[in-house]
N, CA, C and O atoms as a printed pandas DataFrame, in Angstrom:
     atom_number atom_name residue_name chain_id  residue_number  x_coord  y_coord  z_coord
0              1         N          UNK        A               1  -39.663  -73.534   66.052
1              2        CA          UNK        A               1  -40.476  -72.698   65.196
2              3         C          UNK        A               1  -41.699  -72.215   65.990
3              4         O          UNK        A               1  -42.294  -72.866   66.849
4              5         N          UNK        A               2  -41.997  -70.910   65.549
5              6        CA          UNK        A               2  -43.274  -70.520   66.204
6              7         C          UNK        A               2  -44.514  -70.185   65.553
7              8         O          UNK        A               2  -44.793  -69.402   64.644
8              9         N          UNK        A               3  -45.417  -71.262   66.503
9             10        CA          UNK        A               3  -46.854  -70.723   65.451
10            11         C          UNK        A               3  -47.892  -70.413   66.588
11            12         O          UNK        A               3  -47.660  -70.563   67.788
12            13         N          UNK        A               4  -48.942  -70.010   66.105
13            14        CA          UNK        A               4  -50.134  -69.757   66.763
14            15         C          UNK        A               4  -51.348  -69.659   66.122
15            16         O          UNK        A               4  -51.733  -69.859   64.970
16            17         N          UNK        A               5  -51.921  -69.256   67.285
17            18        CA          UNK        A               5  -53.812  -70.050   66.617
18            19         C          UNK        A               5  -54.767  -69.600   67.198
19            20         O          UNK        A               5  -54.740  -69.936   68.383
20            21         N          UNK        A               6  -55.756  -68.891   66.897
21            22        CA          UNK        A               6  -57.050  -68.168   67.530
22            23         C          UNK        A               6  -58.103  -69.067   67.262
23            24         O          UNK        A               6  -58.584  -69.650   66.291
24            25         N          UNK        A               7  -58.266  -68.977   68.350
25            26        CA          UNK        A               7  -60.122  -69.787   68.523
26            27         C          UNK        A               7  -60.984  -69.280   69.070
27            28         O          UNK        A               7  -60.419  -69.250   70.163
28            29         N          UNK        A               8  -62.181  -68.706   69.311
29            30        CA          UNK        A               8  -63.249  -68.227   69.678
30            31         C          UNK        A               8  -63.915  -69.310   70.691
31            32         O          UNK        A               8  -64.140  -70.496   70.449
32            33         N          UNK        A               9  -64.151  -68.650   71.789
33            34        CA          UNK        A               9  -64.942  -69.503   72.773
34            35         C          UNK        A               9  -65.571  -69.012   73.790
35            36         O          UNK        A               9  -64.949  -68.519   74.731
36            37         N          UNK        A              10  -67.206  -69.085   73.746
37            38        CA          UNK        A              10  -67.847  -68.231   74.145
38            39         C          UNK        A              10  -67.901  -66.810   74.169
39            40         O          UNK        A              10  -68.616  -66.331   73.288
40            41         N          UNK        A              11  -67.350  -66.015   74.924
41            42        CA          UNK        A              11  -67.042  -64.372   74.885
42            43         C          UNK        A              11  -65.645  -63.778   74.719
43            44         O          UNK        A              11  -65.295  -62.599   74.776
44            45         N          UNK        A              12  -64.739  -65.189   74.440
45            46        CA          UNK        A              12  -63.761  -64.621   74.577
46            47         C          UNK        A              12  -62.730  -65.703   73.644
47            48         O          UNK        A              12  -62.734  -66.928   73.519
48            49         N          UNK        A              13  -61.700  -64.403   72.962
49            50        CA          UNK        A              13  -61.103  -64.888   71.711
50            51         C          UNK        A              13  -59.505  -65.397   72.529
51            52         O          UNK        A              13  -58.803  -64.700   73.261
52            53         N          UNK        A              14  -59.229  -67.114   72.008
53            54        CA          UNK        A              14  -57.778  -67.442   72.815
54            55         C          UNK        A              14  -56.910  -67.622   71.636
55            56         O          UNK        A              14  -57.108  -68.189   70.562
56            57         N          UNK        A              15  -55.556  -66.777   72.284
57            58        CA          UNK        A              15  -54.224  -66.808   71.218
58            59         C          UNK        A              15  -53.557  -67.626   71.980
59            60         O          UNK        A              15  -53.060  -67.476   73.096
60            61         N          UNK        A              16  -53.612  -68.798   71.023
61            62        CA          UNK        A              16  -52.962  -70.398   71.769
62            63         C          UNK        A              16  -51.244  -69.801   70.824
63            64         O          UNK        A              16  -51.050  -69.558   69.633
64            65         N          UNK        A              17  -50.191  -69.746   72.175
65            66        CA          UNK        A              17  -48.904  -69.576   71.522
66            67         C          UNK        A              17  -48.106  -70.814   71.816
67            68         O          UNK        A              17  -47.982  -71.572   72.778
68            69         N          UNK        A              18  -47.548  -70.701   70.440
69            70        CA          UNK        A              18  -46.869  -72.540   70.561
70            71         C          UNK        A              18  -45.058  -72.054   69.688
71            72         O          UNK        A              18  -44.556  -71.799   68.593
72            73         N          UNK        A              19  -44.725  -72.193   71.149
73            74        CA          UNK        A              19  -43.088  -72.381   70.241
74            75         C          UNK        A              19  -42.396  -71.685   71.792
75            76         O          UNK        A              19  -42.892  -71.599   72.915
76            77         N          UNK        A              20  -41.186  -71.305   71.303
77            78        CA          UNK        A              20  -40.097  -69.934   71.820
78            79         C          UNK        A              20  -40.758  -68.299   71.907
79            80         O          UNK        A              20  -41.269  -67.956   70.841
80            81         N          UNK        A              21  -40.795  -67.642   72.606
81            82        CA          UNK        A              21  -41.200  -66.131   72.377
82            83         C          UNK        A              21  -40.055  -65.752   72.504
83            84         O          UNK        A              21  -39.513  -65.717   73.609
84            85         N          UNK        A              22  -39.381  -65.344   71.248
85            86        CA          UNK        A              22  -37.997  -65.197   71.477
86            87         C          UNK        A              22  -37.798  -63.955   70.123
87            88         O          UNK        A              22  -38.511  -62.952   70.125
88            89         N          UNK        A              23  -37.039  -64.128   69.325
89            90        CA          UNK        A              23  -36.176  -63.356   68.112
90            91         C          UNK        A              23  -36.592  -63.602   66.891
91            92         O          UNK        A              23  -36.631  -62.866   65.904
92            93         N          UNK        A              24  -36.941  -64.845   67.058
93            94        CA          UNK        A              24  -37.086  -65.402   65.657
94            95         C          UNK        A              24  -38.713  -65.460   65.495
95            96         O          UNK        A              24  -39.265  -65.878   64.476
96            97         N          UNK        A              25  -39.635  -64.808   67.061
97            98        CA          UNK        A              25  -41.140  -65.431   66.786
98            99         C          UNK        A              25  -41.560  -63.738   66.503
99           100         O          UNK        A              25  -42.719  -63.336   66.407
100          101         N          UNK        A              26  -40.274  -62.845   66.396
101          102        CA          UNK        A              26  -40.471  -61.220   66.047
102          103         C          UNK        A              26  -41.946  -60.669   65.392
103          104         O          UNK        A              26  -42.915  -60.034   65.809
104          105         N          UNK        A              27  -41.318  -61.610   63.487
105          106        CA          UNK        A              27  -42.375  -61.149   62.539
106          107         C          UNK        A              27  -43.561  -61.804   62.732
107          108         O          UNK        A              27  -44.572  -61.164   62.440
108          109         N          UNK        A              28  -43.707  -63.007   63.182
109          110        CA          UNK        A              28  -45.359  -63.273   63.412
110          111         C          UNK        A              28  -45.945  -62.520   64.027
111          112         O          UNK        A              28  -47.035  -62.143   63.595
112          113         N          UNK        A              29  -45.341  -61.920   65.514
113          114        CA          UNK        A              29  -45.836  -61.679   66.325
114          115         C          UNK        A              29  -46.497  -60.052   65.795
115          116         O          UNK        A              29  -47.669  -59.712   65.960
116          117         N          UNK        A              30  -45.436  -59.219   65.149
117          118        CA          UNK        A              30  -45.489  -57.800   65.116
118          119         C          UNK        A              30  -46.504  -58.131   62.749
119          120         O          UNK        A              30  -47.113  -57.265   62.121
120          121         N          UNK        A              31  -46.279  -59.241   62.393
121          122        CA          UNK        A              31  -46.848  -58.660   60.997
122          123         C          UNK        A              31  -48.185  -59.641   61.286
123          124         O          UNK        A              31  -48.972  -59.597   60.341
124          125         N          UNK        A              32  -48.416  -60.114   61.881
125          126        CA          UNK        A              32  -49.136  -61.315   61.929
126          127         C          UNK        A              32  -50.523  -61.209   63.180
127          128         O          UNK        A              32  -51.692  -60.948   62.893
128          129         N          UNK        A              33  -49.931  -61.516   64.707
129          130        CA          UNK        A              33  -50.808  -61.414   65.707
130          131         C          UNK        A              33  -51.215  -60.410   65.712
131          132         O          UNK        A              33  -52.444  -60.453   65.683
132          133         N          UNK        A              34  -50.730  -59.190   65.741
133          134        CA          UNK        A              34  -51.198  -57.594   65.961
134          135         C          UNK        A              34  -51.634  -56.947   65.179
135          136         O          UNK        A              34  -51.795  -55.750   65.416
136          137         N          UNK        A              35  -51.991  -57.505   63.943
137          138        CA          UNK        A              35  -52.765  -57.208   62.450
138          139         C          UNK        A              35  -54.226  -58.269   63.033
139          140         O          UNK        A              35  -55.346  -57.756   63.026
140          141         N          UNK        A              36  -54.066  -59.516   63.434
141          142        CA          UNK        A              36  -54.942  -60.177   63.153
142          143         C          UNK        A              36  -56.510  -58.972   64.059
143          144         O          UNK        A              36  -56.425  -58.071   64.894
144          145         N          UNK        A              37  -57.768  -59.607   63.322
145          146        CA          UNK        A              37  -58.701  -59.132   64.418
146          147         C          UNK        A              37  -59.399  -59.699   64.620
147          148         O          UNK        A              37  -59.959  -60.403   63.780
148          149         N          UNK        A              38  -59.787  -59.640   66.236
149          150        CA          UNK        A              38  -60.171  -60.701   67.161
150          151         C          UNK        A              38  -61.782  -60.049   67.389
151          152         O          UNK        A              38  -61.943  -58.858   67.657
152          153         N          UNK        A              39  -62.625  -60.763   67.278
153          154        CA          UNK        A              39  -64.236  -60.829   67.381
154          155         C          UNK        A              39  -64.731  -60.273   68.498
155          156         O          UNK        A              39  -65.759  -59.599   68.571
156          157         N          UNK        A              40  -63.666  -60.687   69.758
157          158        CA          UNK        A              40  -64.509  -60.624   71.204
158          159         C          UNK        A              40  -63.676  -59.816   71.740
159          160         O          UNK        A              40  -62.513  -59.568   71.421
160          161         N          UNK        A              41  -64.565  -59.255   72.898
161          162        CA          UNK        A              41  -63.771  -58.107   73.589
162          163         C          UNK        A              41  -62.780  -58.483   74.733
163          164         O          UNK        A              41  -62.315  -57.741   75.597
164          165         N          UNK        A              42  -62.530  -60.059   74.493
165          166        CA          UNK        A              42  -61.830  -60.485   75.554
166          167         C          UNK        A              42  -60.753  -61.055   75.091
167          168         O          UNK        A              42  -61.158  -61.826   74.222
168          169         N          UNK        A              43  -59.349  -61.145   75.179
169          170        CA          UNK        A              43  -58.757  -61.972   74.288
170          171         C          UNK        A              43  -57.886  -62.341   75.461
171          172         O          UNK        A              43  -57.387  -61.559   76.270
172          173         N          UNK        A              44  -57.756  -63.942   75.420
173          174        CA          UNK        A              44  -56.658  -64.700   76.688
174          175         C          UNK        A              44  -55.288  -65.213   76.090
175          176         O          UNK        A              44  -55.320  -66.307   75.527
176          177         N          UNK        A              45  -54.275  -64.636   76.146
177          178        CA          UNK        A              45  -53.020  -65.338   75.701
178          179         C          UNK        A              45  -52.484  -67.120   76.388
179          180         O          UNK        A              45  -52.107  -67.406   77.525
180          181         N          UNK        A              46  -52.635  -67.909   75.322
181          182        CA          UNK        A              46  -52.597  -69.138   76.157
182          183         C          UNK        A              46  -50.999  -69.531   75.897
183          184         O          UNK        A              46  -50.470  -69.611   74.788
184          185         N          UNK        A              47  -50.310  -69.775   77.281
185          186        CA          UNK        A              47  -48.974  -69.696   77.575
186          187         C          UNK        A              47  -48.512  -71.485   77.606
187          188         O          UNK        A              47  -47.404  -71.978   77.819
188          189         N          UNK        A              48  -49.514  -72.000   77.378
189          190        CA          UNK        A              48  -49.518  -73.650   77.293
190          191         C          UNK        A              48  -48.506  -74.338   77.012
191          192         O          UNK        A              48  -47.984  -75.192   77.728
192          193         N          UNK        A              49  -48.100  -73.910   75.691
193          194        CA          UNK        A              49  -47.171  -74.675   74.768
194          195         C          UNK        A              49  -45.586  -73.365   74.401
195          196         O          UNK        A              49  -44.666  -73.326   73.585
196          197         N          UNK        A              50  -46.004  -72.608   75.418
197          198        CA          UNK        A              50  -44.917  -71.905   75.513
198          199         C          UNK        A              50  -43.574  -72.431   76.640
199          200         O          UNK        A              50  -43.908  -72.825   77.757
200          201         N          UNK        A              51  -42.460  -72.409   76.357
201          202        CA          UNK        A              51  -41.366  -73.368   77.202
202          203         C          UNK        A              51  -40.019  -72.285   77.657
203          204         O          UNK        A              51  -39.208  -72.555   78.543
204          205         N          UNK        A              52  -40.014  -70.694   76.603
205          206        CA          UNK        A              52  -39.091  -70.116   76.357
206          207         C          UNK        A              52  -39.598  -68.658   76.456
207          208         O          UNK        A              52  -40.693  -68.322   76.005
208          209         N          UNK        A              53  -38.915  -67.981   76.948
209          210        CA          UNK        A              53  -39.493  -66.400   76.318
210          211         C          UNK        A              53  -37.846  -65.590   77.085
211          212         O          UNK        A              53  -37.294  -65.517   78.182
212          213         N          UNK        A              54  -37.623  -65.113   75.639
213          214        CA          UNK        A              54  -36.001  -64.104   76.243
214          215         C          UNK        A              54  -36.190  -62.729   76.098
215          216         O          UNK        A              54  -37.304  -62.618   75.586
216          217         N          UNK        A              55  -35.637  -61.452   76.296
217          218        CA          UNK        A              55  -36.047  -60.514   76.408
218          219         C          UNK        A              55  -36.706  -59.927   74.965
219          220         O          UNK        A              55  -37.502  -59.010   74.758
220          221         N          UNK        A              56  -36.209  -60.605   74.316
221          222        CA          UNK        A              56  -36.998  -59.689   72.719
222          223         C          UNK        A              56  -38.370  -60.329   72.950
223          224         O          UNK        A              56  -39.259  -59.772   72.306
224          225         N          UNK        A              57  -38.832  -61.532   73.835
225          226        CA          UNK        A              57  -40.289  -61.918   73.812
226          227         C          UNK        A              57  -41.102  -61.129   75.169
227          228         O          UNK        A              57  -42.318  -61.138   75.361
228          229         N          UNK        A              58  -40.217  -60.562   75.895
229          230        CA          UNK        A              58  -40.997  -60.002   76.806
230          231         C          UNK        A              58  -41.597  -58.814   76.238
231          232         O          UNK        A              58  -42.758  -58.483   76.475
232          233         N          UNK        A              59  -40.642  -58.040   75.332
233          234        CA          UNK        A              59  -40.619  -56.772   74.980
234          235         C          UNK        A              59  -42.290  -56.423   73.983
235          236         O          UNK        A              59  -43.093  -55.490   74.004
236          237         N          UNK        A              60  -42.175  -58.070   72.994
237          238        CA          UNK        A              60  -42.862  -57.942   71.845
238          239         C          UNK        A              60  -44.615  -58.391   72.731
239          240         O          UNK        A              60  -45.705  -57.881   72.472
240          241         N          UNK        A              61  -44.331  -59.402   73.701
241          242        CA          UNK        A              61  -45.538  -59.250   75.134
242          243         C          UNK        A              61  -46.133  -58.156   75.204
243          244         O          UNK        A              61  -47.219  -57.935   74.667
244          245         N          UNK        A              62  -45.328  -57.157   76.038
245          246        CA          UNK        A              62  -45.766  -56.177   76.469
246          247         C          UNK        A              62  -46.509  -55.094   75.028
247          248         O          UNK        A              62  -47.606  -54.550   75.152
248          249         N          UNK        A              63  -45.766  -54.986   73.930
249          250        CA          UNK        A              63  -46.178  -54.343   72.875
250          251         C          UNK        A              63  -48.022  -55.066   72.812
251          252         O          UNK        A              63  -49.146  -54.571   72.737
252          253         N          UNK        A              64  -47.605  -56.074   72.873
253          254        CA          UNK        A              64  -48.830  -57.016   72.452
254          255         C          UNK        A              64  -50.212  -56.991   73.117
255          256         O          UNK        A              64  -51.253  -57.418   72.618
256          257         N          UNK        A              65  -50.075  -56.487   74.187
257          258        CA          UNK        A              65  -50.727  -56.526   75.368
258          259         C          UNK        A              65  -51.078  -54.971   75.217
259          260         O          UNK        A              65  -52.268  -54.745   75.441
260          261         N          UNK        A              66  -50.503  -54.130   74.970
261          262        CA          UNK        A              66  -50.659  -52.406   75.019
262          263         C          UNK        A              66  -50.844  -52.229   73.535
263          264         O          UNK        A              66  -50.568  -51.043   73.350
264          265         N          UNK        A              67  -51.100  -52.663   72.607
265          266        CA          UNK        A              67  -51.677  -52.692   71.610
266          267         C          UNK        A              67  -53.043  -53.441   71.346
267          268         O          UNK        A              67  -53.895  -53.038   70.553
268          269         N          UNK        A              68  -53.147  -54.688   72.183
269          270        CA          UNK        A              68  -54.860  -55.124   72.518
270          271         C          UNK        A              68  -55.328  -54.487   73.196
271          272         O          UNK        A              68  -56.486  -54.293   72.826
272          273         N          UNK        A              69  -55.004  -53.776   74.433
273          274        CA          UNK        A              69  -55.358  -52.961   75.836
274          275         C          UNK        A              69  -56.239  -51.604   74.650
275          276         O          UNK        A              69  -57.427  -51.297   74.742
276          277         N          UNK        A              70  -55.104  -50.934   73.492
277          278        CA          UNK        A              70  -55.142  -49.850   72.732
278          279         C          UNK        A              70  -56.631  -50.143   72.176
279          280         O          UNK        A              70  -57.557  -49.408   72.518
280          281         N          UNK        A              71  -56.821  -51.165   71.368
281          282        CA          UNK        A              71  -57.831  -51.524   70.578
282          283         C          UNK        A              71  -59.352  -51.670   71.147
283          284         O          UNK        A              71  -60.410  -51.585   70.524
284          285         N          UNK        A              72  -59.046  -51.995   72.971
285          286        CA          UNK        A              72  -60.606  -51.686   73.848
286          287         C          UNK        A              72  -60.818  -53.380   74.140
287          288         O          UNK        A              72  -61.952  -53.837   74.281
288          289         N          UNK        A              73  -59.640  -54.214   74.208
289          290        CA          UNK        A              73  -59.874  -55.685   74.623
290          291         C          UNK        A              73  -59.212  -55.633   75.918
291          292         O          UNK        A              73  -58.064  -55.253   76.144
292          293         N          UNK        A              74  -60.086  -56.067   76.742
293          294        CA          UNK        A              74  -59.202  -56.924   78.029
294          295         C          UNK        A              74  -58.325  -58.168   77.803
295          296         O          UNK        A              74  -58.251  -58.836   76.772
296          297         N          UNK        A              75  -57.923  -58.280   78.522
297          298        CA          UNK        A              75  -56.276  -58.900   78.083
298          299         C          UNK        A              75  -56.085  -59.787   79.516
299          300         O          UNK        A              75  -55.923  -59.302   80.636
300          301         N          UNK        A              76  -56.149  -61.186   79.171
301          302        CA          UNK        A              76  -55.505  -61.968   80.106
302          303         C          UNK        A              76  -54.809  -62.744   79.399
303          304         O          UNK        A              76  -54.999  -62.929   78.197
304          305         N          UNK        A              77  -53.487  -63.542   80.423
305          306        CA          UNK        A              77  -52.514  -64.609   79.915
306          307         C          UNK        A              77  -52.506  -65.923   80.877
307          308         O          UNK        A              77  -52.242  -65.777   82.070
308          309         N          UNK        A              78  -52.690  -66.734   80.539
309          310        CA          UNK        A              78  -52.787  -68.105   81.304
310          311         C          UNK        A              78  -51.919  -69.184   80.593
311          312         O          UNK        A              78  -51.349  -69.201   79.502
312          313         N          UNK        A              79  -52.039  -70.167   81.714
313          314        CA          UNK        A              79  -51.172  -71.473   81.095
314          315         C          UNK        A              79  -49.690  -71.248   81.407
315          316         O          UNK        A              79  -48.888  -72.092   81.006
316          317         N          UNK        A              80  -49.308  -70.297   82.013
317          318        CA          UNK        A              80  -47.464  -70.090   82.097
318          319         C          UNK        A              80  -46.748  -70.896   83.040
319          320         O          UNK        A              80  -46.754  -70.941   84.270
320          321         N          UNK        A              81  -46.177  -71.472   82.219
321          322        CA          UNK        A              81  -45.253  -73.117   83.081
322          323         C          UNK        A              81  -44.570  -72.311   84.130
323          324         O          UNK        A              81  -44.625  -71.091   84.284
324          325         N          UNK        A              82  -44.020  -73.054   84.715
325          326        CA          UNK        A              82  -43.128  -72.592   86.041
326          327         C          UNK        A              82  -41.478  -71.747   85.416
327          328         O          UNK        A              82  -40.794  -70.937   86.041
328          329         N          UNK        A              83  -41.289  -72.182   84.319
329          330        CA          UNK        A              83  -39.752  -71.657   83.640
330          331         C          UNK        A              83  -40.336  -70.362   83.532
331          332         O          UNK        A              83  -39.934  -69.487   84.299
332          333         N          UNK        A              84  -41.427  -70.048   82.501
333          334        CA          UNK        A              84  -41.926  -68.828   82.183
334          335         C          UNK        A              84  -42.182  -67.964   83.166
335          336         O          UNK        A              84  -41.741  -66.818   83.069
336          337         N          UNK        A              85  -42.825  -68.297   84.118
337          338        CA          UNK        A              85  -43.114  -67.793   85.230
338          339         C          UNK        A              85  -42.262  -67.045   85.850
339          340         O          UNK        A              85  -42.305  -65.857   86.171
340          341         N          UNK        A              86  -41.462  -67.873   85.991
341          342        CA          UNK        A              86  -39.772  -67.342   87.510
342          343         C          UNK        A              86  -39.443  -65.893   86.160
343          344         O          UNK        A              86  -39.484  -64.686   86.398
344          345         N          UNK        A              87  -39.192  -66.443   85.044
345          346        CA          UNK        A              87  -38.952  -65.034   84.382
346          347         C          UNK        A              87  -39.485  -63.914   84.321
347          348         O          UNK        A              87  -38.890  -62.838   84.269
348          349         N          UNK        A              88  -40.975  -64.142   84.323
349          350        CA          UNK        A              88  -41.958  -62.607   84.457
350          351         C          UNK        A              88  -41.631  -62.325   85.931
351          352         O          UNK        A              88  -41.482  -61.196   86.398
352          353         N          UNK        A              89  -41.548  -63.362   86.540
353          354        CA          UNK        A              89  -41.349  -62.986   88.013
354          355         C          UNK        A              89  -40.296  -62.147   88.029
355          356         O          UNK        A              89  -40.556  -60.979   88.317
356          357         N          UNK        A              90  -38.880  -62.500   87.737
357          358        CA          UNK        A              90  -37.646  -61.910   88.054
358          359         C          UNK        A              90  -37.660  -60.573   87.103
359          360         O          UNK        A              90  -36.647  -59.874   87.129
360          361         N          UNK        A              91  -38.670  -60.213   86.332
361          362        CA          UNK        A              91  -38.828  -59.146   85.582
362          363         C          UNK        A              91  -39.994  -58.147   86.005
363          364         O          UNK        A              91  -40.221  -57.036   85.526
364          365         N          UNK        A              92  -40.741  -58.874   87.114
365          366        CA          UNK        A              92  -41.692  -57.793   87.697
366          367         C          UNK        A              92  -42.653  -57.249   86.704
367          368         O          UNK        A              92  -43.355  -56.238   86.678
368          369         N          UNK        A              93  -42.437  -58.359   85.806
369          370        CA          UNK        A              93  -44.168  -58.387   84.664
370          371         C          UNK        A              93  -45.240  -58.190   85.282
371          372         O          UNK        A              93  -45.799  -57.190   84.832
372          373         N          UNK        A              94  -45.846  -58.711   86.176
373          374        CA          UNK        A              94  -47.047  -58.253   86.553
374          375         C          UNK        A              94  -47.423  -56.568   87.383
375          376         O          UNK        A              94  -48.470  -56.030   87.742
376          377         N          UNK        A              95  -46.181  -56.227   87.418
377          378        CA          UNK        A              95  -46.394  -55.006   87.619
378          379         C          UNK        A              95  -46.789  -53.832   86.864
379          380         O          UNK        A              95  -47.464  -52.814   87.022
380          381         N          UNK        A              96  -45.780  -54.645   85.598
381          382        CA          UNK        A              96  -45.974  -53.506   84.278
382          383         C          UNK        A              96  -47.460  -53.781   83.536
383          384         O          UNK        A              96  -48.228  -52.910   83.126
384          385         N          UNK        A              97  -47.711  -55.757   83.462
385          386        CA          UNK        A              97  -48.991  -55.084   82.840
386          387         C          UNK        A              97  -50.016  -55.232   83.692
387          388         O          UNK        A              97  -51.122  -55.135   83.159
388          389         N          UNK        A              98  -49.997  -55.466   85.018
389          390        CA          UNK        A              98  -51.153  -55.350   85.895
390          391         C          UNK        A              98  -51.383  -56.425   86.809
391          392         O          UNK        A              98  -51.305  -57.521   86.255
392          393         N          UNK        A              99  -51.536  -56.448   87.536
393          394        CA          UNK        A              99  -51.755  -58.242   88.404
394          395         C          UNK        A              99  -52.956  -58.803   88.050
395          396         O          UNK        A              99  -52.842  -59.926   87.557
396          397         N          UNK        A             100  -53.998  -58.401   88.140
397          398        CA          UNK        A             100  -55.336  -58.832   87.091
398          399         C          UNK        A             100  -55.174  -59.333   85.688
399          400         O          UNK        A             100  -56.044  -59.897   85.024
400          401         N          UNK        A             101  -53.845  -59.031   85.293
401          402        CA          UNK        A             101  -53.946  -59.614   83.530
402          403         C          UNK        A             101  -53.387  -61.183   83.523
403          404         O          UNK        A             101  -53.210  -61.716   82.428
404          405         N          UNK        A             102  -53.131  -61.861   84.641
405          406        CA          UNK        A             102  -52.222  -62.910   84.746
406          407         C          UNK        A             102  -53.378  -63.906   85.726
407          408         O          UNK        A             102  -53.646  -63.758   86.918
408          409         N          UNK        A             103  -53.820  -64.745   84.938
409          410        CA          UNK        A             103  -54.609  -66.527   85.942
410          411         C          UNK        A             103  -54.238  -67.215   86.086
411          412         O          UNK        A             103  -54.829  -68.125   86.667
């Protein structure tokens, strides 16, 4: 199951994601995260408790990211385990959303 959680800290607002980024984390992500609004002009996607992400989670990423980018927030993602990783890797994610958006 997938949930998540915003916390405010210092200048900058973190979307702690906890589960699969997959098919089933669709409607949170698109009725839920991308409705929510975030305080600070900084918002960090925390990849912590993330273990999974298949192409419907890259897709709904990138939406996610170009819809905060849209709104006038800088956009970083941290915490991405080594599984997650090799995948943005073998997908040349940091190209699409920038090499600066990834710590």
């Amino acid at each position: 199951m997938f949930h998540y959680q915003v916390t405010v800290e210092d200048t900058k607002s973190v979307l702690s994601l906890n589960g699969d980024l997959d098919i089933d984390a669709f409607e949170t992500v698109k009725e839920e995260i991308m409705t929510e609004q975030y305080s600070t002009q900084h918002v960090e996607i925390d990849f912590s408790r993330v273990r999974f992400v298949d192409s419907t989670g890259i897709g709904l990423l990138i939406d996610l990211v170009h819809h905060l980018r849209n709104g006038g927030k800088a956009i970083t993602i941290a915490n991405v385990s080594r599984e997650v990783q090799e995948v943005f890797s073998l997908l040349q994610l940091a190209d699409i959303l920038g090499k600066d958006v990834f710590i």
